[in-house]
C-alpha positions in Angstrom: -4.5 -4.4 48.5 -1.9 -2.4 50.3 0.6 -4.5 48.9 -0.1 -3.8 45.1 -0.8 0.4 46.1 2.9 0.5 47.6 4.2 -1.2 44.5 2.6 1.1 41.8 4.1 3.5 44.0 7.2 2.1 44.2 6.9 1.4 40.4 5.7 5.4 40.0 9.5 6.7 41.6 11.5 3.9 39.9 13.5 6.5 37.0 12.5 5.4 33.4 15.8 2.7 32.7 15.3 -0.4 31.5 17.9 -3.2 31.7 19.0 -5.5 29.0 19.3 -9.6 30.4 22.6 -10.7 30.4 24.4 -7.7 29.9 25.4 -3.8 31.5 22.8 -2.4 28.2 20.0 0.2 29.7 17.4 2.1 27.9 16.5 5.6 29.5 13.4 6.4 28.1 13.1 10.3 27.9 9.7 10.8 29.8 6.9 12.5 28.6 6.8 12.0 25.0 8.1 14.9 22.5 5.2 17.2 20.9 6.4 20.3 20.1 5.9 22.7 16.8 8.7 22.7 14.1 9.5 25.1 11.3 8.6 28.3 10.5 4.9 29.3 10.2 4.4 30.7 6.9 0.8 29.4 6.1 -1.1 30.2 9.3 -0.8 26.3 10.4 1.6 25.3 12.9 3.3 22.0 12.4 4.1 19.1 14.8 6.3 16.3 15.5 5.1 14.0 18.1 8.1 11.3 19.4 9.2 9.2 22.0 13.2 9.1 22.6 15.1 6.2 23.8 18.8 6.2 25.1 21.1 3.0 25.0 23.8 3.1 27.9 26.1 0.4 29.0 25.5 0.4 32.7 24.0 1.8 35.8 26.0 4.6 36.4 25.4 6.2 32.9 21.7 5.3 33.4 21.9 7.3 36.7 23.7 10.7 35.0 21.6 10.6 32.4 18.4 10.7 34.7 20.2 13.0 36.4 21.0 15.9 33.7 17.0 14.4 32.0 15.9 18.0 32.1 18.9 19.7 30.8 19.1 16.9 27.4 14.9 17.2 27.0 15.8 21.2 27.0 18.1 20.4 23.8 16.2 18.1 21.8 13.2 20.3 22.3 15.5 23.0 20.8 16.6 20.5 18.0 13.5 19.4 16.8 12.1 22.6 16.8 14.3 23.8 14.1 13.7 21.2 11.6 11.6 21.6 8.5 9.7 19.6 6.1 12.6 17.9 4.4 14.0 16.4 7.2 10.7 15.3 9.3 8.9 13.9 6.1 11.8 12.1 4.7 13.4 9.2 6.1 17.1 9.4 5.4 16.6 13.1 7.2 15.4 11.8 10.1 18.6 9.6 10.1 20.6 12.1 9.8 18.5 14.1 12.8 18.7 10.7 15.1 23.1 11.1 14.8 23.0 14.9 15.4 20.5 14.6 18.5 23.2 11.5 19.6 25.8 13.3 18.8 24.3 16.7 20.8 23.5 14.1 23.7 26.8 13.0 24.1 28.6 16.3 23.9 26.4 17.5 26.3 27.0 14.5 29.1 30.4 15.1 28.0 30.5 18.5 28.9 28.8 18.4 32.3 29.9 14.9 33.3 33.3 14.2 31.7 32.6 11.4 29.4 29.4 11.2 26.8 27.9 8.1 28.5 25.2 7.7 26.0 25.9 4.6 23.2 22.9 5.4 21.0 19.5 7.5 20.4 16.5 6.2 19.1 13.4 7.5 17.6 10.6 4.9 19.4 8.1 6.5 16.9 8.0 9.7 14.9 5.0 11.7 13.7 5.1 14.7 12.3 2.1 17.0 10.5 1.9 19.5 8.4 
């Protein structure tokens, strides 16, 4: 029994990174989940978009920056995603196009505070908005 409590512990402090068999590839999962409001408010409604972000990195060391600087690149895509509007949340080519400016924000960020962008690739694990 105290076997299994220490491991969900240990389990609890281990940072969101995900290796790849066979190769350097990690996946830092930004941790909690994305639900923010998005657009202006016009109608009285607030909108949402509700998503999970997933970061590809090559190796241990980029897995350790980006858990590092996790607050700092959450603060950002909060601040992305907020800005959006219908277009680009309802449609699938602009959500494309959101995924490589979020990367491309990402990287140029790690870039700026660490030297080198460290981050191969973003990914939306889901994406829900409403209107």
């Amino acid at each position: 029994m105290l076997r299994n409590i220490t491991l969900i512990i240990i389990m609890a402090m281990t940072p969101p990174a995900f290796a790849v068999e066979g190769t350097g590839t990690q996946y830092v999962h930004l941790q909690p989940a994305f639900v923010l409001n998005y657009g202006t408010n016009t109608k009285g409604r607030m909108k949402y978009i509700r998503t999970d972000i997933a970061l590809r990195v090559m190796n241990a060391e980029a897995a350790g920056k980006v858990n590092h600087h996790q607050a700092y690149i959450r603060n950002q895509m909060v601040l992305l995603l907020s800005q959006q509007d219908d277009r680009t949340v309802n449609d699938a080519q602009g959500r494309e196009r959101l995924r490589q400016v979020a990367l491309e924000e990402v990287r140029a960020l790690l870039t700026e505070l660490e030297g080198k962008p460290y981050v191969e690739d973003l990914y939306f694990q889901n994406f829900v908005a409403q209107n």
